[in-house]
C-alpha positions in Angstrom: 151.8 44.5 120.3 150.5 45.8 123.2 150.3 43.6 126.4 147.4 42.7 128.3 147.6 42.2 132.4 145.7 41.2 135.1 144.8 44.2 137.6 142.4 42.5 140.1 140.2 40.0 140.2 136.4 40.0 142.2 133.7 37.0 143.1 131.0 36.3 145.0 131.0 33.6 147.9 129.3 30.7 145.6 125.5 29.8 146.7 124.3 26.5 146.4 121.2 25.4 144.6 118.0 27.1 146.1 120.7 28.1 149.0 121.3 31.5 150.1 121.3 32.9 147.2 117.9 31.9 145.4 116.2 34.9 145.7 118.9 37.0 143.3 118.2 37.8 140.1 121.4 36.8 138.0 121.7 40.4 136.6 121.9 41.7 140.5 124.9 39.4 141.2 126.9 40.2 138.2 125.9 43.9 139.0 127.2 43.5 142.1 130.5 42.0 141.2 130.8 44.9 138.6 130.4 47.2 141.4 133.0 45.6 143.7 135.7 45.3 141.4 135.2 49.6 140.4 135.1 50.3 144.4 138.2 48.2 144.9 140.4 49.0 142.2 139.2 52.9 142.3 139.7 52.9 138.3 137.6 56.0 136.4 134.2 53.7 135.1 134.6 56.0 132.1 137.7 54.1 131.2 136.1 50.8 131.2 135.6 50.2 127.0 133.9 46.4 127.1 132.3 44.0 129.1 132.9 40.6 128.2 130.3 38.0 130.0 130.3 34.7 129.8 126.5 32.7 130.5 125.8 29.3 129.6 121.8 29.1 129.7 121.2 32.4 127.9 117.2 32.4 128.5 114.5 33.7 130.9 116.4 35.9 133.3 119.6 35.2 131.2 118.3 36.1 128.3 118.8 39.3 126.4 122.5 39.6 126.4 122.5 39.5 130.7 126.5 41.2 130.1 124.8 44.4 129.1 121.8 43.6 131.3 124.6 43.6 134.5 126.1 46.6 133.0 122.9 48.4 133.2 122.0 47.8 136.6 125.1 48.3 137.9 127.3 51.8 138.5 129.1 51.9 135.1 128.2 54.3 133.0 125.8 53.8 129.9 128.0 54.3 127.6 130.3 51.1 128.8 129.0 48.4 125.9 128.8 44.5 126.9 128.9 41.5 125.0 127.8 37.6 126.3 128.7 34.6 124.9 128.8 30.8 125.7 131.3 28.7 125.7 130.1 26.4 127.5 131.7 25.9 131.0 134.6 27.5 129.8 132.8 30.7 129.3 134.3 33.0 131.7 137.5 31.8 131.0 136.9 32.7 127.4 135.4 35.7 127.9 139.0 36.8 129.9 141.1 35.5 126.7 138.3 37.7 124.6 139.2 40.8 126.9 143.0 40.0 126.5 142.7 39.8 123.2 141.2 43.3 122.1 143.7 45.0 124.3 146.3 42.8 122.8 145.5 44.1 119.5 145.2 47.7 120.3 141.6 47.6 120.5 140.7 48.7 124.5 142.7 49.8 126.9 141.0 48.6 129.9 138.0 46.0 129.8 136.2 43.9 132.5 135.8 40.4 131.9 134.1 37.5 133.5 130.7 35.7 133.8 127.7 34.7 135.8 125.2 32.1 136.3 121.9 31.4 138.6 121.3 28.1 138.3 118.8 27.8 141.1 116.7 30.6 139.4 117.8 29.6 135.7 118.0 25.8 135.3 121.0 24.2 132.9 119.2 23.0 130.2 116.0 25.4 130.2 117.4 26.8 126.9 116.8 23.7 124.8 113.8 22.0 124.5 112.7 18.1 124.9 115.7 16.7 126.3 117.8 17.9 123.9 115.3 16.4 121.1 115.6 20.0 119.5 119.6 18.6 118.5 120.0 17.5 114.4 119.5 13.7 114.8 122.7 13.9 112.0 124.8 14.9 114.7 124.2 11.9 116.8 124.4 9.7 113.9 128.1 11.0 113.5 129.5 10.9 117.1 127.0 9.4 119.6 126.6 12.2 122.0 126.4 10.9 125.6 125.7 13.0 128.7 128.5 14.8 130.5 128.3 12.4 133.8 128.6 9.3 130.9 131.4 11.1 129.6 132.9 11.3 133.6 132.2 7.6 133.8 134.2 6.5 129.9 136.9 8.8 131.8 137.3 6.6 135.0 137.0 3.9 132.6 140.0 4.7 130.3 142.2 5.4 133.0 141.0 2.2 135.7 139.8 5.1 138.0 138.3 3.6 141.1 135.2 4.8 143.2 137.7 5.2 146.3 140.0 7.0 144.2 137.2 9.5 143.0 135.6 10.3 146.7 139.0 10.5 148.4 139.5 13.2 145.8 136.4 14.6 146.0 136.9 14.7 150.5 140.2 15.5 150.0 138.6 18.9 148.1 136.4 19.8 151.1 139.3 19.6 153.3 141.2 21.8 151.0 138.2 24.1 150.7 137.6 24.3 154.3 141.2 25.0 155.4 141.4 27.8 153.0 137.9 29.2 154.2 139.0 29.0 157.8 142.3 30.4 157.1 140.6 33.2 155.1 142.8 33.0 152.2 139.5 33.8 150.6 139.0 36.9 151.9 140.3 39.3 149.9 139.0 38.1 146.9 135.3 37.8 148.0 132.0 40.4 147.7 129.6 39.4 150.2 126.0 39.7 149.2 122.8 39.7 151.2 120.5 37.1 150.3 118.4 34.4 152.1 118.4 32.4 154.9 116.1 29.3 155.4 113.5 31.5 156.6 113.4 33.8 153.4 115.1 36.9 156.0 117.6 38.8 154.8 121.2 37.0 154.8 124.5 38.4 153.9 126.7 35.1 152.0 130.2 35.4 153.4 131.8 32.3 152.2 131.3 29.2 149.5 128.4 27.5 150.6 129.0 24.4 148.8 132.0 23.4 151.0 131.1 21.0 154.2 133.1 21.8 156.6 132.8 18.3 158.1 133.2 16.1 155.1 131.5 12.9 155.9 134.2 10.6 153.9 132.0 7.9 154.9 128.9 8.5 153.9 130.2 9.6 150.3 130.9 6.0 150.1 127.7 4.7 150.6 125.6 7.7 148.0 123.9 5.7 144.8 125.9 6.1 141.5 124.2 8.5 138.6 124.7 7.7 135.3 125.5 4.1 135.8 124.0 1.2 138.1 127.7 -0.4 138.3 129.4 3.0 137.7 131.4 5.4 139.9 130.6 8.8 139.6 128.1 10.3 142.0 127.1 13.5 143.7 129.5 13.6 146.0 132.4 13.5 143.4 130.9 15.8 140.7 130.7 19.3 141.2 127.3 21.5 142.7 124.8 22.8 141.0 125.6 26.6 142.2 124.8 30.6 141.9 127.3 33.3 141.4 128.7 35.8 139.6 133.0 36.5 139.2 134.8 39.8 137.1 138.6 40.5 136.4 140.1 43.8 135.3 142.3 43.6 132.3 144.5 46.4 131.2 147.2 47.4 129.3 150.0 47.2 130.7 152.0 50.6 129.7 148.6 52.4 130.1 147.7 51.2 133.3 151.2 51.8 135.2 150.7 54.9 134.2 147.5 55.3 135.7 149.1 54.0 139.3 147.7 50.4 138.7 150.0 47.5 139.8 149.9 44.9 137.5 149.3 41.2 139.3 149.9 38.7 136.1 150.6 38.7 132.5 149.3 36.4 130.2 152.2 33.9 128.9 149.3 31.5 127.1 145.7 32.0 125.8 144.1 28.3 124.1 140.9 26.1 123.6 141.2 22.8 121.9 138.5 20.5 120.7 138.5 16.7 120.3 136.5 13.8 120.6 132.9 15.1 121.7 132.2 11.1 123.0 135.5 11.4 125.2 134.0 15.0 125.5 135.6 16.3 129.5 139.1 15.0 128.5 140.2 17.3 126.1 141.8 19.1 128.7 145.2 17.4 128.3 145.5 18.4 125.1 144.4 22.0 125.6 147.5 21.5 128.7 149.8 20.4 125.9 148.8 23.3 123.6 149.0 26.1 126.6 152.2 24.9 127.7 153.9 24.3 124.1 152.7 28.4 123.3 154.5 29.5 126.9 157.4 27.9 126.1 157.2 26.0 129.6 157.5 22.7 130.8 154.6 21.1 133.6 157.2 21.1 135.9 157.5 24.4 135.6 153.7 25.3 136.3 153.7 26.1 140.2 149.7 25.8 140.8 147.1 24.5 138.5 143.0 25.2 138.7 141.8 22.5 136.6 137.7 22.3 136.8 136.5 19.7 139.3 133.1 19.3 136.8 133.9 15.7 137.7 136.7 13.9 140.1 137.9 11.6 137.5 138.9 14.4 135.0 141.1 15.9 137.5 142.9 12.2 138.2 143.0 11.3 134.5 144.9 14.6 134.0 147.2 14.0 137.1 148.2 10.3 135.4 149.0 12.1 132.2 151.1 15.0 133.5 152.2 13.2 136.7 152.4 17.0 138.5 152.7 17.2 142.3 149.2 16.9 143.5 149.6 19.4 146.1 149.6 21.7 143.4 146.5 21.2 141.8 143.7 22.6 142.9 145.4 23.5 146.6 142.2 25.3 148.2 139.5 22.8 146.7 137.6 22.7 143.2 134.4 22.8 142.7 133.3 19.3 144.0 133.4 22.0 147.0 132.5 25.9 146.5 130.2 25.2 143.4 130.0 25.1 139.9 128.1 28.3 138.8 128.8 27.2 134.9 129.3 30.4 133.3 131.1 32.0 136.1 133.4 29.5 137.0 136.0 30.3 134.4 136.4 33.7 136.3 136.0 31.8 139.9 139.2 30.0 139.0 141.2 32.7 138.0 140.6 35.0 140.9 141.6 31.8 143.1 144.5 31.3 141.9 145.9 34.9 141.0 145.5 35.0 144.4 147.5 31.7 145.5 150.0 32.7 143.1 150.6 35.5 145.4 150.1 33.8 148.9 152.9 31.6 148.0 154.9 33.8 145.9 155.2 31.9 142.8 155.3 32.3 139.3 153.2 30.3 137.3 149.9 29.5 136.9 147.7 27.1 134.7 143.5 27.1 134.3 142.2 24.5 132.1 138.3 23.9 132.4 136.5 20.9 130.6 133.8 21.7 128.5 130.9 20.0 126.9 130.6 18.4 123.7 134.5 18.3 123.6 136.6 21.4 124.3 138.8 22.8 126.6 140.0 26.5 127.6 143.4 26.8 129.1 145.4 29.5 130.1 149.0 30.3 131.6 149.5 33.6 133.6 152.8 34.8 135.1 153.0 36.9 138.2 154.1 40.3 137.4 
């Protein structure tokens, strides 16, 4: 079987909702990403044989298969095809084990994978009607579907999760996100884009705009609760509504060493798992279990982890089950900080932590991302 490997990795700085980035059409960011990563890498667009996209709202200006839509718009040429799907906020993720996949099996030999989402210009939930009243009443009768943030708070529940607990997280990712930023360890990873300032002039987005740079640990304290009146989730320890687009190059491995690439990871596991749609954000420990069991590897073996920050209390119900170093989960801040731009995230996560993998010269990384109505995408890569 051929083996699929990780040749670079592209995002944009992450805008926050009706921030800088407001005024750009979702097909222009992931254009733009598109663009970036065939500049960087210098690889012949001719040899590109899929797109893979993932999108979560798939209407209005995400509508009409936005993958191809990106494609189209950007400097690839015509003939480079482009699927989207949604899986959720695992999309992106997926749409890399999709990529992996065909070249796997023989299929590609070099694919672009990844995702976008405008969430200031496409709202989550414009593609279903009614507040969800579109959804088979039989479906409810057979697992009482709650809202993701009630989900968060049966989470905190389960596991005794305290409000303190969940905002000194939450601060603790802004500090995280901050250093990094400061330290540029984002740098290399980034495509700046002009967008807008307050004003509506012309702004060029150079970091995550999400991330405050003088966390207020206090004042998260006193912000009302959501989803529950005697609850503990809140704004400041979910993650932000957010705008961007992210892209990975995946090749074959023999192919692309001969075409001069370097090769930054392999892929030691590819998984989603599905459970309890109630209990829907935790079924990222068994999706962990699966990844790691496939691998061959141990958790103490993982040297950095990118688990979705969609909420602070699935990250610390995952830390009490796998009892990992917590210095090594989510080192340079989640998205409680740079933004959850659903369908892009997956790819968001990876190009983070290829690149961590690298800054600290270690070996092995684990994604696992949360997903509604009760999956989870993980995946294990190894520094090549």
């Amino acid at each position: 079987m051929a083996e699929a490997v990780l040749i670079d990795a592209v995002r944009t700085p992450i805008g926050r909702q009706q921030g800088s980035l407001r005024d750009v059409r979702p097909d222009v960011l992931y254009a733009h990403v598109l663009n970036t990563l065939i500049e960087r890498t210098g690889i012949d667009p001719n040899l590109i044989e899929d797109v893979v996209t993932g999108c979560v709202t798939n209407t209005g200006e995400q509508g009409a298969n936005i993958g191809r839509l990106g494609v189209m718009l950007s400097n690839l040429p015509i003939t480079v095809p482009a699927v989207t799907l949604n899986r959720m906020c695992g999309s992106a993720q997926q749409a890399i084990h999709f990529a992996a996949q065909a070249i796997a099996a023989g299929d590609v030999s070099y694919a672009i994978a990844g995702g976008v989402e405008s969430m200031s210009r496409v709202p989550m939930f414009s593609d279903v009607t009614g507040n969800f009243a579109t959804f088979n009443p039989a479906i409810n009768e057979k697992y009482q579907l709650v809202h993701q943030g009630e989900s968060a708070e049966l989470i905190a529940e389960k596991y005794q999760l305290s409000r303190t607990e969940l905002d000194d997280w939450s601060f603790e990712s802004h500090q995280r996100a901050a250093a990094a930023t400061k330290a540029g360890w984002f740098s290399s990873q980034l495509a700046p884009i002009v967008g807008s300032d307050k004003t509506g002039n012309p702004h060029e987005l150079i970091y995550d705009e999400g991330i405050r740079f003088e966390a207020d640990r206090a004042k998260m304290g006193t912000l009302k609760t959501v989803f529950r009146a005697d609850g503990v989730v809140t704004a400041a320890n979910a993650s932000q509504i957010s705008d961007g687009a992210a892209v990975v190059l995946i090749g074959e491995r023999e192919q692309a060493l001969a075409d001069g690439f370097k090769p930054r990871a392999k892929f030691r596991a590819r998984v989603v798992a599905a459970g309890d749609p109630r209990m829907q954000l935790l079924e990222v420990i068994p999706a962990t279990h699966k990844a790691l069991a496939k691998a061959g590897l141990s958790i103490n073996d993982i040297d950095l982890v990118e688990i979705n920050e969609a909420f602070a209390s699935v990250v610390l119900a995952w830390l009490r089950e796998f009892k990992l170093d917590p210095s090594r989960v989510n080192p340079n801040g989640g998205a409680i900080a740079h933004g959850h731009p659903l369908g892009a995230t997956g790819a968001v996560l990876m190009s983070k932590m290829i690149n961590e993998l690298e800054r600290r010269d270690a070996q092995f990384g684990l994604q696992v991302m949360c997903i509604g109505h009760g999956q989870a995408t993980a995946t294990i890569i190894e520094r090549v």
